[in-house]
C-alpha positions in Angstrom: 81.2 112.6 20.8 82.8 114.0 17.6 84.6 111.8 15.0 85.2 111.9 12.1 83.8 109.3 9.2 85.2 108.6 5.1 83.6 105.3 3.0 87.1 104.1 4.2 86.4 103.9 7.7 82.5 103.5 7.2 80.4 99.9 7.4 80.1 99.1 3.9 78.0 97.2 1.8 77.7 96.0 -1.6 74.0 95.2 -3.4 73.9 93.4 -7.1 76.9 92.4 -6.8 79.0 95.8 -7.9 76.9 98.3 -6.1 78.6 100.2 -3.3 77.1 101.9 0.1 78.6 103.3 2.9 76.9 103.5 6.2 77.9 107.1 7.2 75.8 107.9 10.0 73.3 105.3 11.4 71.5 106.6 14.7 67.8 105.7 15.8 67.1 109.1 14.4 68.8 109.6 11.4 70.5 107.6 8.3 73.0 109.0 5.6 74.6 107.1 3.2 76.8 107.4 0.5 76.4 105.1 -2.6 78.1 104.4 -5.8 76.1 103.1 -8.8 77.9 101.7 -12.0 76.6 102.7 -15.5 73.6 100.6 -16.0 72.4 99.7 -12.4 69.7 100.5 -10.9 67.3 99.7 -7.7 63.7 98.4 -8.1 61.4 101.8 -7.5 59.8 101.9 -3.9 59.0 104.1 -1.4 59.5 104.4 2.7 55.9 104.7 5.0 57.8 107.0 7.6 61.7 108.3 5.9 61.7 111.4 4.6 65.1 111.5 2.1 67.1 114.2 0.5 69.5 112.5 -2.1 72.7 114.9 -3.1 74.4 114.3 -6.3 78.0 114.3 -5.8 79.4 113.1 -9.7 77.5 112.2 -12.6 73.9 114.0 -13.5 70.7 112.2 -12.5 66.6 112.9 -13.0 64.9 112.8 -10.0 61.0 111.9 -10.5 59.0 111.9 -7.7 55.1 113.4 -6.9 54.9 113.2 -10.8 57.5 116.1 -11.0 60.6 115.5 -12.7 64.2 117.5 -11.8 67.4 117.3 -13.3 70.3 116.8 -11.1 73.7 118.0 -11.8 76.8 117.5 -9.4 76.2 119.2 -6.1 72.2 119.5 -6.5 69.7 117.8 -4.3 66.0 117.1 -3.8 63.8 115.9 -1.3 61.4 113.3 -1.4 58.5 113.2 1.5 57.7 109.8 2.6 55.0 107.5 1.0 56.5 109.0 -2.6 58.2 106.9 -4.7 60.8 108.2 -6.4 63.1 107.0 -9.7 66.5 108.3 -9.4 68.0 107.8 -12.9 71.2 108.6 -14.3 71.8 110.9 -17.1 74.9 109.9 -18.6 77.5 106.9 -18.2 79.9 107.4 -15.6 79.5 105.8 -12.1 76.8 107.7 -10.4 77.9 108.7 -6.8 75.7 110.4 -4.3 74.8 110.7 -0.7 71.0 110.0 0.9 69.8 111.1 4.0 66.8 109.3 5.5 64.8 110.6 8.8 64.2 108.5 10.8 66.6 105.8 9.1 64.6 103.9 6.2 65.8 100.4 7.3 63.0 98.2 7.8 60.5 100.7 5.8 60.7 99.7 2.8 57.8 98.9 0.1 58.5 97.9 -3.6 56.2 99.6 -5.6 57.8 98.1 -9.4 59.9 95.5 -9.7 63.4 95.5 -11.9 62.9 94.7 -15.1 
């Protein structure tokens, strides 16, 4: 069935107390999520044993290193990361930093920290 999903109608979640995710799409197959980061925040780097992702800036600029490569991402870029890599997403300038991250299969439960915040 078709419908139609917004981060209004979407299960939401907040982690560190002002950072916002929206469950778009959660299937046994597939995971896409849209999340909003304030200036400053940030998650502890780890990687997924089995979830590819693809992580699609939508505002702000970010640097994506992963596979020691490093790529700049400006609104409306994206990069993939193949699973057992950790990446660092990190944001390039102040505003909140808003983007969407696909995960197959879904990363829930895959989860391995590889540095902790500092």
């Amino acid at each position: 069935m078709m419908s139609v999903v917004t981060s209004h109608t979407a299960e939401h979640s907040v982690w560190r107390g002002d950072c916002h995710v929206w469950h778009l799409q959660n299937s046994p197959g597939l995971s896409v999520i849209q999340e909003r980061v304030p200036s400053g925040r940030h998650e502890v780097r780890h990687c997924h044993h089995h979830a590819h992702q693809f992580f699609s800036v939508l505002s702000a600029r970010a640097t994506l290193e992963a596979d020691r490569r490093t790529v700049a991402l400006a609104r409306h870029h994206g990069s993939s990361v193949a699973a057992k890599v950790p990446p660092r997403l990190s944001k390039r300038d102040s505003d909140d930093f808003v983007f969407v991250l696909v995960s197959t299969p879904p990363s829930h439960g895959d989860r391995v920290v590889v540095e902790e915040a500092p």
